[in-house]
C-alpha positions in Angstrom: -10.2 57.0 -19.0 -8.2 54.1 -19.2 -4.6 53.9 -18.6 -2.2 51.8 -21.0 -0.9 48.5 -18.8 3.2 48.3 -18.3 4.3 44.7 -18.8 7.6 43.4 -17.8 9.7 40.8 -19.6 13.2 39.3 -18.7 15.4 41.8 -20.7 18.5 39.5 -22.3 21.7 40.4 -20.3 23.8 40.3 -23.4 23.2 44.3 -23.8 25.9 44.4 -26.2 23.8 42.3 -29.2 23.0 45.5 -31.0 21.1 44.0 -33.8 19.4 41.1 -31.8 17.7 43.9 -29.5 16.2 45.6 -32.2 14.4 42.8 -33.8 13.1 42.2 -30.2 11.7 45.8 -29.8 10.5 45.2 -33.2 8.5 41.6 -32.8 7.4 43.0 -29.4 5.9 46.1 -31.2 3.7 44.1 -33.4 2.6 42.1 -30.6 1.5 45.5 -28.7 4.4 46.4 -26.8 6.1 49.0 -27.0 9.6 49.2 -25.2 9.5 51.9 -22.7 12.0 51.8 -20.0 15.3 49.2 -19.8 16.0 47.9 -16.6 18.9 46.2 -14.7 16.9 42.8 -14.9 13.2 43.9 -16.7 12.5 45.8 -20.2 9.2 48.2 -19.1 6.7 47.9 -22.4 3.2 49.5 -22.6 0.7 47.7 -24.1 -1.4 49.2 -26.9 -2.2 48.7 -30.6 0.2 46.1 -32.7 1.5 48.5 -35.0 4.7 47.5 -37.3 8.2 50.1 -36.1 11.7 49.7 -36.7 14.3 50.1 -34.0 17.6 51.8 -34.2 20.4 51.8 -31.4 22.7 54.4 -31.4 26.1 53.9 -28.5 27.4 57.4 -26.2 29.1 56.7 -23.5 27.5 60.2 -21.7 24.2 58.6 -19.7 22.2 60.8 -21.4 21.9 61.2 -25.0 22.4 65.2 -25.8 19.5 66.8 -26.5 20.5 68.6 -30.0 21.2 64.8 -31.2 17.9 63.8 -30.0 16.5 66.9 -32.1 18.4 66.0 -35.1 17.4 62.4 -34.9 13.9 63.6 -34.5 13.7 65.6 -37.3 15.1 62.5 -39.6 11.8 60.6 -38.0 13.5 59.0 -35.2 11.9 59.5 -31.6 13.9 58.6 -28.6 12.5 56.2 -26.6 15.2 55.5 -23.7 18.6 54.5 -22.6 20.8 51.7 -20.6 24.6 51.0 -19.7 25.7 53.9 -22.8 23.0 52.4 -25.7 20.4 54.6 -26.7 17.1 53.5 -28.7 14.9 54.9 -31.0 12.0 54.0 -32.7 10.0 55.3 -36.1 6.9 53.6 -37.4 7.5 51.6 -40.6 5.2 54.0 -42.8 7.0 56.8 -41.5 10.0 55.3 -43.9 12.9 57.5 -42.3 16.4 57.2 -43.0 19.0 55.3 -41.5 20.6 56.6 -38.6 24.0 55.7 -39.8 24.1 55.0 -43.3 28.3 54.5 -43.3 29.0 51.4 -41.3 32.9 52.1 -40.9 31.9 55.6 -39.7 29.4 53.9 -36.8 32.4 52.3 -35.8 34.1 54.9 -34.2 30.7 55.0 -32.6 32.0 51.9 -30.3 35.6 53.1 -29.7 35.2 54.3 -26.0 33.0 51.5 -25.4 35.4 49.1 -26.6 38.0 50.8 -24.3 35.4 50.6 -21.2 34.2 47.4 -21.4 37.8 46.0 -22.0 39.0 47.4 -18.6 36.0 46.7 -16.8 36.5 42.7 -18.3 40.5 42.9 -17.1 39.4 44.0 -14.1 36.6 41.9 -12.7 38.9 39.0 -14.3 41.5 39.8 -12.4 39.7 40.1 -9.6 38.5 37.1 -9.7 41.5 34.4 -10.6 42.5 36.1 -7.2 39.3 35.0 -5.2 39.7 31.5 -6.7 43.3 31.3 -5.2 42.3 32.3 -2.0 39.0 30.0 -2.3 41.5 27.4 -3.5 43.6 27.5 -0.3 40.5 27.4 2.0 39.4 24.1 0.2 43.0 22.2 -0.6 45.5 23.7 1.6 45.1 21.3 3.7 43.6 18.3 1.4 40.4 18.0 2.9 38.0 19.3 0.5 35.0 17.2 1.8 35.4 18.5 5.3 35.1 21.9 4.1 32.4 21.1 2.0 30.3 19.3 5.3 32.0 22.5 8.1 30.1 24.5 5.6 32.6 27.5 6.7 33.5 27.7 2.6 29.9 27.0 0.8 29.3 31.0 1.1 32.4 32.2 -0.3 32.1 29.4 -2.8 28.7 30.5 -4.3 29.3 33.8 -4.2 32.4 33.2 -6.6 30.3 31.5 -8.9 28.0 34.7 -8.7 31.5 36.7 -9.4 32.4 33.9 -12.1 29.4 34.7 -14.3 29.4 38.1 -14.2 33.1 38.4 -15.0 31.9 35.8 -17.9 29.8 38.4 -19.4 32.0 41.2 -18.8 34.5 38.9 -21.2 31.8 38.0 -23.3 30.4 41.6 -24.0 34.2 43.3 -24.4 34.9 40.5 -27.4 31.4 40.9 -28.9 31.9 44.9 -29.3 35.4 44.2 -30.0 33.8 41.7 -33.0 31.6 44.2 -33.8 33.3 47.2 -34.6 36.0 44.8 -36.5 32.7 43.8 -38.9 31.7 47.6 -39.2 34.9 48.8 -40.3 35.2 46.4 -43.0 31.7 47.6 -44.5 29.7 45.1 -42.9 26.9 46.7 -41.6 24.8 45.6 -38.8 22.0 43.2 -39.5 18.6 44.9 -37.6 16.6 41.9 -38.1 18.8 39.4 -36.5 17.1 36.1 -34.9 16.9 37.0 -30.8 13.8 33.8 -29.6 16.8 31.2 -29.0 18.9 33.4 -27.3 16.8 35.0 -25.4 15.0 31.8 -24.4 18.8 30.8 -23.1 19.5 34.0 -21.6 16.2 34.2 -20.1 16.8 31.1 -18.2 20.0 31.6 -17.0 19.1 34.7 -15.9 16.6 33.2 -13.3 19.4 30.7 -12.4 21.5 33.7 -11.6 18.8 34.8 -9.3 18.4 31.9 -7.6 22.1 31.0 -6.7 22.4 34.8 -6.0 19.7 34.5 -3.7 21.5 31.3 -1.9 24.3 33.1 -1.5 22.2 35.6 1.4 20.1 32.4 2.6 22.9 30.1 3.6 24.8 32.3 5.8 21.6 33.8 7.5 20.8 30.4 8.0 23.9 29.5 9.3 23.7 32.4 11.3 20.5 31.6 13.1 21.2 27.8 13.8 24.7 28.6 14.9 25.2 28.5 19.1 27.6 28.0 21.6 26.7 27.8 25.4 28.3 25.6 28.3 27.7 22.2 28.7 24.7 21.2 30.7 25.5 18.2 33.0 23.1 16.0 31.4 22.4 16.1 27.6 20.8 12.4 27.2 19.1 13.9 23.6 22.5 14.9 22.0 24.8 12.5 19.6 28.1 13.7 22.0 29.9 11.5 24.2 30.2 12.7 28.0 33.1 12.1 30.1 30.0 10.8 32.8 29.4 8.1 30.2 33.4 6.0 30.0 34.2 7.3 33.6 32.4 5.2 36.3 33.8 7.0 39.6 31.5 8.4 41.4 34.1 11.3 42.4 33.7 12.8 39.3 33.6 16.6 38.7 33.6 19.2 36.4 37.3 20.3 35.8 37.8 24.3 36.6 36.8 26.6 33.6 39.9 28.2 31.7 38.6 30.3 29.5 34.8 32.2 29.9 33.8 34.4 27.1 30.4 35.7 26.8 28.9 33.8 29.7 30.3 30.7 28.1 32.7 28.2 30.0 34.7 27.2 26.5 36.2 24.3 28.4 33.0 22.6 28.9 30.9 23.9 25.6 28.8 22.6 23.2 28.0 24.4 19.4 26.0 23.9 17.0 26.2 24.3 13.5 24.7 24.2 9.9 25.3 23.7 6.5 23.7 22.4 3.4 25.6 18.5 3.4 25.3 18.5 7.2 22.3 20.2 8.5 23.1 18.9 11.8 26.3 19.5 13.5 27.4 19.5 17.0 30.8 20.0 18.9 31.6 19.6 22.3 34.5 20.1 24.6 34.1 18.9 28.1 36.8 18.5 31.1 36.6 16.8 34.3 38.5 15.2 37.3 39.1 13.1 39.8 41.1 13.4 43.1 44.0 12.1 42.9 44.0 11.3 39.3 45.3 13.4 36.0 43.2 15.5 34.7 40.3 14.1 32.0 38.9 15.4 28.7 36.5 14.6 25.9 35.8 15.8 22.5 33.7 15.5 20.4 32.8 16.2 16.7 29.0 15.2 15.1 27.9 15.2 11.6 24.3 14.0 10.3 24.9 14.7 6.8 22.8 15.6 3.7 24.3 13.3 1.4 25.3 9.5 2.8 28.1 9.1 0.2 30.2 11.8 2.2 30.8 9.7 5.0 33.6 7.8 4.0 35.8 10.5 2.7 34.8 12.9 6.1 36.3 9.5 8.0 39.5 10.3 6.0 39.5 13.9 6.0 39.1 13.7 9.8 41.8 11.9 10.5 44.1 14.3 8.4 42.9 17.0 9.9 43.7 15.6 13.5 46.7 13.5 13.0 49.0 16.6 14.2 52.2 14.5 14.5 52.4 12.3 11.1 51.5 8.9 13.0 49.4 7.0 9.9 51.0 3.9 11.1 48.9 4.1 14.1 45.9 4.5 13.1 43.5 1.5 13.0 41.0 0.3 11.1 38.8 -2.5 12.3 35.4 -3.9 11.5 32.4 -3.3 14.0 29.0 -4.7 13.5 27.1 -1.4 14.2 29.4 1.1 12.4 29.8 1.4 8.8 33.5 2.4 8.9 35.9 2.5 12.7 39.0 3.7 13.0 40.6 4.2 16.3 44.1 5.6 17.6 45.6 4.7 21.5 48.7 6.1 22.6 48.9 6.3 26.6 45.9 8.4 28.0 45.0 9.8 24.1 42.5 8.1 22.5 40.8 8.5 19.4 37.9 7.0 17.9 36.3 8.0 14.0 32.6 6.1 13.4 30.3 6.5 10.7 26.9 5.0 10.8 24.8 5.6 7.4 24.5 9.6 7.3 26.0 10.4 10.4 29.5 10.7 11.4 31.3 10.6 15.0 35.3 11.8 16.4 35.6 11.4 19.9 39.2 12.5 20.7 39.5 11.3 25.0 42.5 12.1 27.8 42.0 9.6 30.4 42.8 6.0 31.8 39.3 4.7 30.9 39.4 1.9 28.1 38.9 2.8 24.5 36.2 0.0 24.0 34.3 2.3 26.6 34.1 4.9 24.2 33.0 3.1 21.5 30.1 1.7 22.9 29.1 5.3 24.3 29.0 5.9 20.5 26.9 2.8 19.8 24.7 4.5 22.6 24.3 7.7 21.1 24.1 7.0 17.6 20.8 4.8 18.4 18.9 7.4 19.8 
């Protein structure tokens, strides 16, 4: 015996076009399939003989459709086929000529009245909802005017697509409340609802952007697992010749060098001499360093550092900016300055007594190297040089 094939198709998320899903059911019935099941992202059809039916969609908001109305339909040559998010289908053959369901369109009306209330809250809601995610997205990216180093840290891309995710459902939650809003308007005033309505256009449209949903919905899990996996922090080897980071070893040339004493240990990790790693999609490699060191007799030395090979080349000039507003702490623009180097694409550099700070960008990649110590900035700069050519 052989057993009737279920085929899946993309069902249109626009669930509230009454008449537009019935000419689908329709046009897919004389093709040979025949709507069984409707799911969150799939309408279920079985294939079998083309055969010509007529669709009719009938809207409780009780999950399932009581069964004396299924037995009244029935007996008016209606059979029920299934039901999703409070819209019930049924289907007749064309010879079997039965009656309209509702045959008084003002009367069907009242049909979408708790509906109409339902989807109206739920669109408040979500919309609500999400003008407040926005402003608190909005603060993470231009609190502090430095949208492009959020975009690189790669500590906003997450929340970011994920509102977008929230954006277009709250769009169709919108959408859907005006539509059946529209729609009970039209039935009231005697305009009943067209069953043969054009759906190939739509559908194509909604089809598409449904698979664009999945797709940015599925980012949203990939790009913090990722960023999960990639990101480490452990203390600072004493050697790291294969890492973009400037070492204290590589602008101090005493001998008498050591390692300062570790403040702060968490987790095994001496956070005074640590380097991280990190990912994101415009800066796929990222490192960050802190190191400290001394020598007898002398203050107390540090170096940090902040590495970004980045995704898109373009970025680099504006992370150069963004950096130095993030780190100029006391409002001294007057002291930054900018000079022209023959290996960098863009150098700025700030010296006030033992502080020194240096901002490079070479093609993709982008350096801060923020020093305490008596060593000479043009030291550090050519560590960078160094490290940038490996």
């Amino acid at each position: 015996m052989r057993l009737n094939k279920t085929v899946r198709k993309v069902r249109p998320s626009d669930y509230w076009r009454i008449g537009e899903h019935e000419s689908w059911f329709a046009d897919m019935a004389s093709q040979g399939l025949h709507l069984k099941k409707m799911g969150k992202i799939f309408a279920y059809f079985e294939k079998g003989e083309p055969q010509k039916m007529r669709y009719r969609i009938d809207v409780s908001m009780k999950s399932k459709m009581q069964p004396e109305q299924i037995e009244i339909y029935a007996e008016s040559g209606w059979d029920y086929v299934t039901g999703y998010q409070g819209f019930h289908v049924f289907s007749s053959p064309v010879e079997r000529d039965a009656p309209e369901i509702h045959t008084d369109p003002a009367e069907q009306s009242f049909t979408l009245k708790e509906l109409d209330k339902k989807l109206m809250l739920n669109a408040g809601f979500i919309v609500v909802a999400l003008l407040l995610i926005i402003g608190m997205l909005s603060s993470l990216w231009f609190l502090d005017g430095t949208p492009v180093y959020m975009l690189v840290d790669g500590a906003a891309v997450t929340q970011t697509i994920l509102t977008i995710v929230i954006g277009y459902q709250a769009y169709n939650s919108l959408l859907a409340a005006i539509s059946i809003r529209a729609l009970q308007k039209s039935l009231i005033e005697g305009k009943p609802i067209n069953h043969h309505a054009p759906w190939k256009k739509r559908h194509r449209i909604q089809s598409t952007s449904a698979i664009l949903f999945m797709i940015v919905a599925g980012l949203t899990a990939i790009v913090p697992f990722t960023q999960l996996v990639i990101m480490d922090t452990k203390t600072l080897p004493h050697e790291s010749p294969d890492l973009p980071i400037v070492r204290l070893a590589d602008i101090e040339t005493n001998p008498a060098l050591e390692r300062g004493e570790s403040e702060y240990i968490r987790d095994g990790v001496d956070w005074s001499n640590r380097i991280s790693t990190k990912w994101s999609p415009f800066a796929p490699v990222q490192y960050e360093s802190d190191e400290n060191g001394m020598v007898p007799g002398e203050i107390l030395q540090s170096i940090q550092t902040k590495y970004f090979q980045l995704s898109i080349p373009a970025l680099a000039d504006r992370l150069i900016s963004e950096l130095v507003k993030r780190h100029n702490y006391a409002d001294r623009v007057d002291d930054y300055v900018e000079t022209k180097h023959p290996e960098f694409d863009r150098l700025i550099i700030l010296e006030e007594k033992e502080m020194k700070e240096v901002y490079a960008s070479k093609g993709k990649e982008v350096i801060f190297v923020r020093y305490y110590g008596n060593a000479n900035v043009d030291l550090i700069i050519e560590s960078i040089v160094e490290r940038l050519e490996h």
